[in-house]
VONU-992335 format. One record per residue (C-alpha): x, y, z. Coordinates in steps of 0.05 Angstrom, whole numbers, padded with zeros to 5 digits, always signed. Example, Ala and Ser with C-alpha at 12.3 -4.5 7.8 and 13.67 -1.06 7.14 Angstrom:
<pazas>
+00246-00090+00156
+00273-00021+00143
</pazas>
This chain:
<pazas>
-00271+01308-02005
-00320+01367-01982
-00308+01398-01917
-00348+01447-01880
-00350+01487-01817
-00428+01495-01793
-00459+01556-01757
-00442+01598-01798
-00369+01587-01802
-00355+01608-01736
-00280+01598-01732
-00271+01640-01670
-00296+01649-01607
-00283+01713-01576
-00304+01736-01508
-00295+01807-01481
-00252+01866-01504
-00185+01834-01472
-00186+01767-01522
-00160+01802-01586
-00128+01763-01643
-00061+01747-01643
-00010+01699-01654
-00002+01656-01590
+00069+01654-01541
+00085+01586-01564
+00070+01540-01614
+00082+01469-01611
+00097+01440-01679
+00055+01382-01704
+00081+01339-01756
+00037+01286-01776
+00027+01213-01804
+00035+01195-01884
-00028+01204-01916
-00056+01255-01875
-00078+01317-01904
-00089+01378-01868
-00143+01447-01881
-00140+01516-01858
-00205+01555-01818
-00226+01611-01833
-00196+01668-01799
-00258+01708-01798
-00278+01720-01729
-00354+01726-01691
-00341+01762-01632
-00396+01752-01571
-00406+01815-01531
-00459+01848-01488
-00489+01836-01425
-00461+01776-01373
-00523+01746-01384
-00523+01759-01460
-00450+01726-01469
-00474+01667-01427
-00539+01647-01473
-00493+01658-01531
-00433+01610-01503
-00485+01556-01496
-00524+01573-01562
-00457+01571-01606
-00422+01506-01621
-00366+01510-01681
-00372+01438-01718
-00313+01414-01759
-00330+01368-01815
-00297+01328-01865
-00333+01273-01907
-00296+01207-01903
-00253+01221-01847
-00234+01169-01797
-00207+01219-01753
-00191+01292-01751
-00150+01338-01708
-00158+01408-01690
-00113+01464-01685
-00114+01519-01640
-00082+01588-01658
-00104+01616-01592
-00136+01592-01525
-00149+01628-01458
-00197+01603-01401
-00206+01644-01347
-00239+01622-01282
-00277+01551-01292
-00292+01564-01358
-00280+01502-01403
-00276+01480-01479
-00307+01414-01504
-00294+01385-01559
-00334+01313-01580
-00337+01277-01643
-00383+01233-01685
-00335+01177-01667
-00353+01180-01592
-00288+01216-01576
-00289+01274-01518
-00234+01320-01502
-00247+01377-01447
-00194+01434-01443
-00200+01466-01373
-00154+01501-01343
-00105+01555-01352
-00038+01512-01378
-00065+01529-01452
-00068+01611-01441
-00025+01635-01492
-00012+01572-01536
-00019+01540-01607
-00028+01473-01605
-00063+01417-01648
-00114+01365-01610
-00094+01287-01602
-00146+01252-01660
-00213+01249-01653
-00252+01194-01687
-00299+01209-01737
-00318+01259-01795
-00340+01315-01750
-00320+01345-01684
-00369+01390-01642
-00326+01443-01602
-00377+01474-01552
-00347+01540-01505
-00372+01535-01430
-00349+01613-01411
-00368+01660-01371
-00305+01698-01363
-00301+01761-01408
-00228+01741-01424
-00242+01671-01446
-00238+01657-01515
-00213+01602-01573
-00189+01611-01651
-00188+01566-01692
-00125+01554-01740
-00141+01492-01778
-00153+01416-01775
-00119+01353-01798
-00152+01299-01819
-00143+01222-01854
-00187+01164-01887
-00131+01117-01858
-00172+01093-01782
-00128+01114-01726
-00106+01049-01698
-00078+01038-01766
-00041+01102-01787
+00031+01103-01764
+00097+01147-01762
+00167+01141-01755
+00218+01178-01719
+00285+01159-01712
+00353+01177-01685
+00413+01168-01640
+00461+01197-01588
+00546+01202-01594
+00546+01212-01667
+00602+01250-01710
+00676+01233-01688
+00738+01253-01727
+00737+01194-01768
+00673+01203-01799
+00666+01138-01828
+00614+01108-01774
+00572+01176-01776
+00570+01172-01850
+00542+01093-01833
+00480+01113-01790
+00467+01173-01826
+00455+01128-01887
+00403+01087-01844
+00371+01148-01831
+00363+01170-01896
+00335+01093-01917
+00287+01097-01859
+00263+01163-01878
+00227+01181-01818
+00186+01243-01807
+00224+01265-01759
+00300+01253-01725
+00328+01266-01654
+00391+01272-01624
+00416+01246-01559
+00467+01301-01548
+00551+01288-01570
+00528+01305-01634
+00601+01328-01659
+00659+01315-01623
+00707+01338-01581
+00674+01412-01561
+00619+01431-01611
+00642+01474-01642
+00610+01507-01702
+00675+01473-01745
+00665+01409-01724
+00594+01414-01737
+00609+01438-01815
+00660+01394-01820
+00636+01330-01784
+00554+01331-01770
+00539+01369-01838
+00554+01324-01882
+00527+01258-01859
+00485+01283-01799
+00463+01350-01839
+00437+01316-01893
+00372+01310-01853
+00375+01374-01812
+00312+01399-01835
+00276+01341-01801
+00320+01340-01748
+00305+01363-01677
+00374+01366-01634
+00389+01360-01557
+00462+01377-01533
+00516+01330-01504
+00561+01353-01456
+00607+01353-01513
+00564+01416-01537
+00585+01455-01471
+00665+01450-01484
+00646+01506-01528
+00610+01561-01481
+00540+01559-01485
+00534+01507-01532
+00548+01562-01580
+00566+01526-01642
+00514+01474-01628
+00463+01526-01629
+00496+01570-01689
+00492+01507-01729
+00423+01489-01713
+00392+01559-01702
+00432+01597-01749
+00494+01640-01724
+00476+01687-01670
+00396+01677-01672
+00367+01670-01601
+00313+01620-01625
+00305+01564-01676
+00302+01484-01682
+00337+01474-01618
+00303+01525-01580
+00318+01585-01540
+00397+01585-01534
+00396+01598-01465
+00352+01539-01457
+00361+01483-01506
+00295+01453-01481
+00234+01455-01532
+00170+01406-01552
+00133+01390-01612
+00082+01336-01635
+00084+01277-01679
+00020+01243-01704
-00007+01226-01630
+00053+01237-01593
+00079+01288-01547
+00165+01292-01555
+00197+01329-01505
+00267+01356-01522
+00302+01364-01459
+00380+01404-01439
+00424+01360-01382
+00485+01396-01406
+00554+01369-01369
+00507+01321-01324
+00501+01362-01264
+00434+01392-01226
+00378+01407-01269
+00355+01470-01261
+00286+01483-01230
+00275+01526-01283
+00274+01476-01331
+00229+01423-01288
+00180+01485-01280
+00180+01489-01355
+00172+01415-01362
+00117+01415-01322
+00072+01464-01350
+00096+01438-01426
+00062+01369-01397
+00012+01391-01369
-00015+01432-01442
-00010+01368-01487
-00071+01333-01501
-00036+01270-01538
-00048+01208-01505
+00032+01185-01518
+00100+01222-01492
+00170+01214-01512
+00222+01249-01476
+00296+01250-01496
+00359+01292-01461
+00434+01264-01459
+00455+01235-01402
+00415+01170-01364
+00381+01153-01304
+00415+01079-01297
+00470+01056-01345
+00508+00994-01342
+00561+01012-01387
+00623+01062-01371
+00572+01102-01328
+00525+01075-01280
+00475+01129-01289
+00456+01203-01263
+00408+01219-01201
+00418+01290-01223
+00355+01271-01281
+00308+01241-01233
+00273+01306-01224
+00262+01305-01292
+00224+01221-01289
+00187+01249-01231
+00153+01297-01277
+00148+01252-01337
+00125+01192-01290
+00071+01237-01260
+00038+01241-01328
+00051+01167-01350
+00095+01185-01409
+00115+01128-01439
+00185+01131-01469
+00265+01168-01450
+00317+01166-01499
+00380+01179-01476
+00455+01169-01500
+00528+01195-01470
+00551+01116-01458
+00568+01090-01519
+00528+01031-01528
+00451+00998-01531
+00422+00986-01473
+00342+00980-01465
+00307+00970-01404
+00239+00957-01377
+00188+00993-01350
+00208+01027-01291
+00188+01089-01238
+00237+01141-01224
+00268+01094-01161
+00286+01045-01215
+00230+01000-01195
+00190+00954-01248
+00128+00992-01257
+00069+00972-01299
+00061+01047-01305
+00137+01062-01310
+00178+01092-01364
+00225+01054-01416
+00292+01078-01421
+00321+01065-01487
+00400+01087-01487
+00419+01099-01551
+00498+01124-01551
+00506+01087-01618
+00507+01137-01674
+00588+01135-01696
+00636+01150-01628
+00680+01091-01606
+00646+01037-01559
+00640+01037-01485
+00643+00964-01455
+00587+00944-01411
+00597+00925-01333
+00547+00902-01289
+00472+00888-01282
+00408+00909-01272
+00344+00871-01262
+00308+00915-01316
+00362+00909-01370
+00328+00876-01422
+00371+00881-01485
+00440+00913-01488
+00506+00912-01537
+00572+00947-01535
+00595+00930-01615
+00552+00956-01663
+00536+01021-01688
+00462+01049-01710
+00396+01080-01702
+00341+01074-01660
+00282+01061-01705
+00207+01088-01672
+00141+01064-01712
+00096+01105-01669
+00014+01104-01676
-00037+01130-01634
-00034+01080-01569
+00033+01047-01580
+00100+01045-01598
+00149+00989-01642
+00222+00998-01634
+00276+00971-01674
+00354+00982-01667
+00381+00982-01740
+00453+00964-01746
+00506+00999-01796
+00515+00966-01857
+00556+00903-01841
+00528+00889-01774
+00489+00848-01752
+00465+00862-01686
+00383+00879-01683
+00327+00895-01629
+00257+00893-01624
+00209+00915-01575
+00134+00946-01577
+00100+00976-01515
+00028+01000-01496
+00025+01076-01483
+00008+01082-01408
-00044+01139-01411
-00075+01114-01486
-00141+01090-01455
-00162+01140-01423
-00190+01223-01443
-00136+01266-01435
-00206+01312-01401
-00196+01317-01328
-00253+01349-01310
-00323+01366-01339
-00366+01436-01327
-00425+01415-01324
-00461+01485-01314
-00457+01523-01386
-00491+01586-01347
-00442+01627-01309
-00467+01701-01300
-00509+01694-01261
-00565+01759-01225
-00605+01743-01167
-00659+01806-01165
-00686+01840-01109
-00774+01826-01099
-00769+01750-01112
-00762+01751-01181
-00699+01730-01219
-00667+01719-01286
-00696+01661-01325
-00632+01628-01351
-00605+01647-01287
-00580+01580-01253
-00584+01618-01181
-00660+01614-01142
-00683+01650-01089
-00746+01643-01050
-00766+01718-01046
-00773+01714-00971
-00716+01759-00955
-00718+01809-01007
-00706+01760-01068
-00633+01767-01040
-00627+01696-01009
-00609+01641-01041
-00641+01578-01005
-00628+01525-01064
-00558+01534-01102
-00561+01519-01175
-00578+01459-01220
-00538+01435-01276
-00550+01437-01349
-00527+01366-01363
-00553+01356-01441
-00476+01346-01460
-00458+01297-01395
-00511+01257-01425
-00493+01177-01408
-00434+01193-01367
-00423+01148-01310
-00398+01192-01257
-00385+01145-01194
-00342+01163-01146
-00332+01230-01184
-00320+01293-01146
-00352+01354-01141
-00319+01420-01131
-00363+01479-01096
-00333+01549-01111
-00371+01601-01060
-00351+01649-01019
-00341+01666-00955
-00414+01700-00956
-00423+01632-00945
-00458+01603-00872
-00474+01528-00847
-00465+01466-00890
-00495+01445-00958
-00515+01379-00981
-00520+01353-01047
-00580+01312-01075
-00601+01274-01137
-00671+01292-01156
-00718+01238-01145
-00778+01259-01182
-00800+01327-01209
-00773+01389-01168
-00787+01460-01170
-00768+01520-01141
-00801+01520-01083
-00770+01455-01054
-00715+01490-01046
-00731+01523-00980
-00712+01461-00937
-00669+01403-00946
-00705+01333-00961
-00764+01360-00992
-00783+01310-01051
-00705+01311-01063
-00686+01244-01068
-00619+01202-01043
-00563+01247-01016
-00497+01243-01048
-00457+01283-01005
-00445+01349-00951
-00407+01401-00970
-00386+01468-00913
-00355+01527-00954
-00305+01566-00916
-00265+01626-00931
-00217+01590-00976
-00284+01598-01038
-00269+01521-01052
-00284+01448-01022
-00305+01383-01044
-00353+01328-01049
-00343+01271-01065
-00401+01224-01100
-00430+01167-01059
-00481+01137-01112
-00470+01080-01148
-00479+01092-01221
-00501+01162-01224
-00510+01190-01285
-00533+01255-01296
-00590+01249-01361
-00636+01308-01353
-00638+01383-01372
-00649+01445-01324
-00705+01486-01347
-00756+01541-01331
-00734+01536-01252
-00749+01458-01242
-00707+01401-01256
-00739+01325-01286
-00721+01269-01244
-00645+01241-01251
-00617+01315-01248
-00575+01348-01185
-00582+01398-01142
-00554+01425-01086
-00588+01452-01020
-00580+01486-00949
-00570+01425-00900
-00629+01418-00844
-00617+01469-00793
-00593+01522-00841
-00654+01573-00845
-00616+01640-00863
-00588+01623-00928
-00538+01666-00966
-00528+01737-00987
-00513+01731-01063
-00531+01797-01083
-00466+01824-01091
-00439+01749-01119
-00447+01757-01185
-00402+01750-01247
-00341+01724-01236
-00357+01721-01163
-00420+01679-01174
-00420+01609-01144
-00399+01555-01195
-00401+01476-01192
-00349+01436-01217
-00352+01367-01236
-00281+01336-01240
-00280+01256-01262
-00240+01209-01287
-00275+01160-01343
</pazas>
């Protein structure tokens, strides 16, 4: 296959003095799907530089393209991201996929884009910001079409006793599933994880996979302080960092084909720190993937020796605010699936599936009780939980120990697979923006002023270049006016009727068309519109200081003769609209 990067290899985009090169904070691993191959970019980099007006004609003239002939779908990687202000990243493919990144939760990240359908992807900077910037690390790609390429991840929770023999069992299911990757539930090796019992008892069933394997702790782990032979084993003696994470921590991510797993530390079972919530937050809120696993040791409901731990629901309310999809869980030793549920235990068409997996070799737990959303349990069998995982779905299997014959099977729907992991769009690719004094002004300049008052105010506020919202249907979207509180009387925003041109601008209504909403800025820089029309789509270009009909502008409301002073607004000051929507 032939690959190719267009404009001129352009592997980096690099705004302003303060984006330098460098390996980001944290990199999320991305393991990927059998017959999927992956290609570095170039690390050469094109820096932009110059004038605020220079950098924002180049950020529109430069779009990196990613190509590879016969792909069905490719994925990008990102050494490095940081957008400053509204500045945005999009990223669209032949296939008809779109994926904005706005937003700072990416500063200081590596990270590798859920799959985008088709041979090429089109990544196009929106920045203004001279500390905005992207590099590029390298792509992924397969001829295998997405809703057709799978991978498998397996595991289980309670694992390694002194007897060894029923370790030694599921470890051998492991090893004939051979997934890509393997979690554990915590209780990994009993009674106090130590580093002993872990070189004695986990490494050699258990071990035989640890490359592949990425650990959470039990409270087993904590009889030894800190966990510390759990994380000597798995991080190397005395290293602060590795497979399981920060030692102090234990709490980590990583990617798997189109899935986001989230590796989480409940210790002994008592309060999660907030720490750890504000980590998991911000680690949700930087994944792109459309799918997202989380799995920590101890669960919200249990029907077994436990009956469950309201200590974790801080932890569902995060992962239920971002529809993830799956929790896997052990400490009672036994299978027990549930439904979908919220984080009040609810059924929830939205809700989370709890799979408790405490099954991997300690002696069984009987089960007690019921619970409407307990859909599949057992209390005799030892094994794995096996996950075939592909880009909008799941297929779960319990595999039993040789000898058993216990099995479950379930599939699911990932809650948030539909829909563009974009939240919002920029629809204005100029930023820097210079208003001029004697009427005249800048001619890419998306600010326009009358010339009545010096050239210094601004009667009609900005139009939009739309070319890459091109089809979008935005009703009921909202629109987000950053100003300043230079700001006087109330705004309202139109969609052009028929041609318009600068001069319309001096009073609302002029040949202007319908009126989709009223904005009044106050000192807080920020308020909100939201779109009346039915069906508006914005089709048309801004150029040369007039809009063609179908585009948008926004205006002083009637009454409002004495505009605004932007001649000190410019920059990273300048006014800005935002278009935030949800397909």
């Amino acid at each position: 296959m032939n690959s190719k990067l267009a404009h001129g290899a352009l592997a980096t985009v690099l705004i302003g003095a303060a984006f330098a090169p460098a390996q980001a904070a944290q990199r999320t691993l991305q393991l990927s799907e059998d017959n999927t191959l992956s290609k570095p970019i170039s690390a050469s980099a094109s820096t932009l530089r110059g004038t605020p007006l220079a950098r924002a004609a180049l950020s529109q003239a430069v779009s990196n393209r990613v190509c590879e002939t016969g792909a069905k779908w490719l994925r990008v990687g990102f050494k490095q991201l940081k957008l400053s202000g509204y500045d945005s990243l999009v990223l669209s493919s032949s296939g008809g996929d779109r994926l904005v990144l706005e937003g700072k939760q990416w500063n200081d990240r590596s990270f590798t884009t859920r799959a985008l359908r088709g041979e090429c992807v089109d990544i196009q900077p929106y920045f203004s910001q001279p500390d905005s910037g992207f590099q590029l690390d390298r792509y992924e790609y397969s001829a295998v079409p997405l809703n057709l390429a799978t991978v498998v991840v397996a595991g289980a929770g309670d694992i390694c006793d002194t007897s060894g023999s029923a370790c030694q069992g599921t470890s051998d299911l492991i090893v004939s599933i051979n997934p890509t990757a393997v979690f554990t539930a915590g209780d990994n090796a009993y009674n106090s994880g130590t580093l002993s019992e872990y070189n004695n008892r986990y490494a050699p069933t258990w071990g035989r996979f640890k490359a592949l394997t990425s650990p959470t702790p039990g409270n087993h782990e904590y009889g030894t302080s800190g966990a510390s032979g759990y994380f000597d084993y798995f991080n190397g003696v005395g290293n602060q960092t590795g497979p399981a994470g920060d030692r102090s921590k234990g709490y980590y991510s990583w990617d798997v084909g189109d899935w986001h797993f989230v590796a989480l530390n409940t210790m002994s079972g008592g309060t999660v720190a907030s720490a750890q919530i504000n980590w998991l937050k911000s680690d949700l809120a930087a994944t792109t993937k459309p799918c997202i696993a989380a799995y920590f040791h101890h669960p919200l409901v249990s029907r077994g020796n436990y009956s469950g731990y309201s200590q974790v629901k801080p932890i569902w309310d995060a992962l239920y605010a971002v529809k993830a999809d799956l929790v896997l869980v052990g400490h009672d030793h036994n299978y027990q699936r549930y439904g979908k549920m919220n984080p009040s235990q609810a059924a929830a068409s939205d809700g989370i599936r709890q799979i408790l997996v405490g099954t991997g070799g300690r002696a069984f737990y009987g089960l007690s009780g019921s619970h409407p959303l307990l859909e599949a349990s057992n209390a005799s069998t030892h094994g794995v939980l096996k996950l075939t995982l592909t880009a909008n779905g799941y297929t779960g299997d319990f595999v039993p120990r040789a000898g058993s014959s216990y099995t479950d099977h379930f599939t699911g729907t990932c809650n948030d697979a539909g829909n563009p992991p974009g939240q919002s769009l920029t629809l204005n690719a100029t930023r820097d923006v210079t208003v001029k004094s004697g009427g005249t002004r800048v001619n890419t300049s998306v600010l326009y002023a009358d010339g009545s008052d010096g050239g210094q105010v601004l009667r009609g506020l900005m139009g939009w270049d739309v070319s890459s919202a091109n089809g979008l249907n935005l009703t009921g979207a909202q629109v987000k006016l950053q100003v300043s509180d230079r700001s006087t009387g109330a705004y309202d925003l139109y969609q052009v009727a028929s041609a318009w041109t600068e001069s319309n601008a001096t009073y609302a209504g002029a040949t202007l068309g319908s009126k989709l909403g009223s904005v009044t800025p106050n000192a807080t820089g920020e308020q909100y519109i939201t779109l009346n029309a039915t069906g508006l789509q914005l089709v048309k270009n801004w150029a040369n200081g007039s809009v063609a009909n179908n585009g948008v502008i926004l205006v002083p409301a009637s009454g409002v003769t004495d505009g605004v002073d932007w001649s000190s607004r410019e920059g990273a000051n300048a006014p800005q609209l935002v278009l935030s929507y949800t397909p």
